[in-house]
Residue frames as qw, qx, qy, qz and C-alpha x, y, z in Angstrom:
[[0.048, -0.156, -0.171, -0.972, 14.74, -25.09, 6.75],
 [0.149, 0.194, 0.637, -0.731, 11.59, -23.77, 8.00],
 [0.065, -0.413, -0.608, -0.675, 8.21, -23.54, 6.41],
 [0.074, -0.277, -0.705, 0.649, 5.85, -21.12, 7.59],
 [0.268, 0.587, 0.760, -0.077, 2.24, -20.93, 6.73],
 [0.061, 0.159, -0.015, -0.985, 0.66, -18.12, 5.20],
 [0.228, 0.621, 0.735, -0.149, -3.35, -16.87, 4.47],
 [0.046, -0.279, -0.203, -0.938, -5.29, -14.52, 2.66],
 [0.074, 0.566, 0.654, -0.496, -7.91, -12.77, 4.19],
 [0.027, 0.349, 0.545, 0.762, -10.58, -11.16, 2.33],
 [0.260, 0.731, 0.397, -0.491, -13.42, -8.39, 3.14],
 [0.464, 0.717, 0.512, -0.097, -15.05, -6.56, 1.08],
 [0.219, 0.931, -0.287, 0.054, -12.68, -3.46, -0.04],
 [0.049, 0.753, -0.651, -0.078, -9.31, -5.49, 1.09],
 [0.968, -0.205, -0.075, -0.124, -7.55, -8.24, 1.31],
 [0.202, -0.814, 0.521, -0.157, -4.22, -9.45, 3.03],
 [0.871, 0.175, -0.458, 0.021, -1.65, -12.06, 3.05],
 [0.527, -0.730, 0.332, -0.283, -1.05, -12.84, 6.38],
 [0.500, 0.520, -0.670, 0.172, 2.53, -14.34, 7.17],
 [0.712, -0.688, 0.088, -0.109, 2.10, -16.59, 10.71],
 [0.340, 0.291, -0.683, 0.578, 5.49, -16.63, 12.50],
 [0.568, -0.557, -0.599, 0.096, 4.98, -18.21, 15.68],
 [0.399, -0.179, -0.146, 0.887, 6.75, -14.75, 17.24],
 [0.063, 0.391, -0.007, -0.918, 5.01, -12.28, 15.10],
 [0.637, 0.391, 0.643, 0.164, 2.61, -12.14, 12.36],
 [0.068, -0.420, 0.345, 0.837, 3.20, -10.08, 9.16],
 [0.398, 0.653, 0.621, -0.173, 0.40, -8.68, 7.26],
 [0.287, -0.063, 0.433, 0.852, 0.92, -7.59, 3.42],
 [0.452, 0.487, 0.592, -0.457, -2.10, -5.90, 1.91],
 [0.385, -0.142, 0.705, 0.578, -2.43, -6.56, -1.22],
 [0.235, 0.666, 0.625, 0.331, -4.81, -4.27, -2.34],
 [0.001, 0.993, -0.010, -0.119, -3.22, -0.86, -1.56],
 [0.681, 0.541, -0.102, 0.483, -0.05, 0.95, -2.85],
 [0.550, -0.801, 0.200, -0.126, 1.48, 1.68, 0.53],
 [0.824, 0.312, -0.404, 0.246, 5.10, 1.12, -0.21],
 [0.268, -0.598, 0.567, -0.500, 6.20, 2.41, 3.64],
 [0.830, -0.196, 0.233, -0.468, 3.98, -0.19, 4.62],
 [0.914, 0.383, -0.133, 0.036, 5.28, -2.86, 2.60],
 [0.242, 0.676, -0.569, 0.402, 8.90, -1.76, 3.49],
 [0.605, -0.542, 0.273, -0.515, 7.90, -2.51, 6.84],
 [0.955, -0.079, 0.270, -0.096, 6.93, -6.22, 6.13],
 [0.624, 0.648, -0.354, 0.255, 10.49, -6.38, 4.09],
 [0.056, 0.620, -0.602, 0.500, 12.20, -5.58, 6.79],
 [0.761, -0.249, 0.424, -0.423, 10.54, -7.39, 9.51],
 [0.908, 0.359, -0.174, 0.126, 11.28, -10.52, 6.68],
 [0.321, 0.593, -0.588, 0.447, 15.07, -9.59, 7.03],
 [0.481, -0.522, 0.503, -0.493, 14.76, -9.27, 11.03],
 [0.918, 0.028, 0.205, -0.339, 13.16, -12.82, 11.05],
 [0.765, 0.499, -0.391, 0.113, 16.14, -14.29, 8.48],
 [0.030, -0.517, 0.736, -0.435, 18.98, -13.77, 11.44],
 [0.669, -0.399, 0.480, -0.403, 17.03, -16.43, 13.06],
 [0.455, 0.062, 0.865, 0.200, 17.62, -19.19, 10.46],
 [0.182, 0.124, -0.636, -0.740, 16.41, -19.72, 6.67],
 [0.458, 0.349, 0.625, -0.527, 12.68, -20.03, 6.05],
 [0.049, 0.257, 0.700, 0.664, 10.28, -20.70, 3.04],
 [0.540, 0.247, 0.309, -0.743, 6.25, -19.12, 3.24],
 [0.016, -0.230, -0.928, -0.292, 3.78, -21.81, 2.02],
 [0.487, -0.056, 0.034, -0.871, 0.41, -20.33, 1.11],
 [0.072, -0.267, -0.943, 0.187, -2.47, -22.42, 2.68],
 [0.476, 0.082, -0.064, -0.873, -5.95, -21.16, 1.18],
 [0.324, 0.267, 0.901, -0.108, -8.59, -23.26, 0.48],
 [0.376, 0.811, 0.281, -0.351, -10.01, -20.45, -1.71],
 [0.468, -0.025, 0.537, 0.701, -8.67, -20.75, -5.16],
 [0.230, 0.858, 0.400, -0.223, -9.48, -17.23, -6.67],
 [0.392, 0.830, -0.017, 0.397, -7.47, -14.16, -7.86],
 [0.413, -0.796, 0.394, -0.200, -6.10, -13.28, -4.58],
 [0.911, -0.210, 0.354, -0.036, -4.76, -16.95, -4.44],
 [0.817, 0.311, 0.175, 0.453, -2.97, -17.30, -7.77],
 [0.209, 0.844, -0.215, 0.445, -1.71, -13.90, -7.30],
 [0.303, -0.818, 0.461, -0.165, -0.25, -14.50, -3.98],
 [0.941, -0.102, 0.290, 0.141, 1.15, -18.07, -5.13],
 [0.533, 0.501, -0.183, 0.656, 3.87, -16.29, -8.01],
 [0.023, -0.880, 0.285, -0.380, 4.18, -13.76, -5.27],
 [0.803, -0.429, 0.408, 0.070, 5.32, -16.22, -2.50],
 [0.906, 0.188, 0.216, 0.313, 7.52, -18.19, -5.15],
 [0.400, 0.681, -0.253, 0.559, 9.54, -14.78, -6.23],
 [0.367, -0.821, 0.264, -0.348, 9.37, -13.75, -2.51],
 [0.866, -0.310, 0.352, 0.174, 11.30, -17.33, -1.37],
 [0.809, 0.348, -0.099, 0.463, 13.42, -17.06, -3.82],
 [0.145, 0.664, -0.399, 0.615, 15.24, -13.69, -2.79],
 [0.688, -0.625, 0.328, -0.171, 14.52, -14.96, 1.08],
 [0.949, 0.223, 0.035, 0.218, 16.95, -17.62, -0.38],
 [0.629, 0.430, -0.087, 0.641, 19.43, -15.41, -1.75],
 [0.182, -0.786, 0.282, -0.519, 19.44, -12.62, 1.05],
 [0.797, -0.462, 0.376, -0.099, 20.14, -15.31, 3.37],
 [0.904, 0.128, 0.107, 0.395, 22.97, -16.55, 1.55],
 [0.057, 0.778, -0.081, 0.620, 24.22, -12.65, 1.60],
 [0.562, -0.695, 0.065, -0.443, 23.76, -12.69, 5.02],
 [0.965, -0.192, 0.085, 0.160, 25.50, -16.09, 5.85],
 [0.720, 0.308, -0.134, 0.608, 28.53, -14.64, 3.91],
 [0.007, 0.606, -0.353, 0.713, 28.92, -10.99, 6.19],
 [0.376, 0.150, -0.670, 0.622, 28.41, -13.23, 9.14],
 [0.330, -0.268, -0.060, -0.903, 24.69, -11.58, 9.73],
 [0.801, -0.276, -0.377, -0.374, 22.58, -14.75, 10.33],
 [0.366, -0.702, 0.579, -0.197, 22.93, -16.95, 13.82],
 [0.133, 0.314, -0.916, -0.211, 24.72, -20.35, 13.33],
 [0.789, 0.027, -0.355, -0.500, 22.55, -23.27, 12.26]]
């Protein structure tokens, strides 16, 4: 299985957890209620699964709010990447390993 990095960026009014895939990156912002947006990076997650099964590891060096909030979020988010990709493996969705 894969691990693939993640960051937060911070300015002043936002801040963003940035997913690096070496393909694409995927930016969550975690300081607006944009749930199109958010769909987006859901999906794009999915897209990314057909290639093989992945964890996100946050890598901050800033241990703040933003941090401990996006460490439970990563940990719920790997789990369902888990289980949708075990969905997926069973309709035949993902490519072989």
């Amino acid at each position: 299985m894969e691990t693939i990095k993640s960051t937060i960026s911070r300015y002043e009014e936002k801040a963003f957890l940035q997913i690096h895939f070496t393909e694409k990156e995927i930016m969550i912002d975690l300081t607006s209620d944009d749930s199109i947006s958010l769909k987006n990076s859901f999906n794009d997650l999915i897209v990314r699964l057909k290639n093989g099964k992945f964890q996100i590891e946050l890598v901050d060096s800033q241990e703040d709010l933003y941090y401990h909030v996006c460490k439970e979020y990563l940990r719920q988010l790997n789990s369902e990447i888990s289980n949708i990709y075990g969905q997926m493996r069973t309709y035949g969705i993902v490519k072989d390993e």
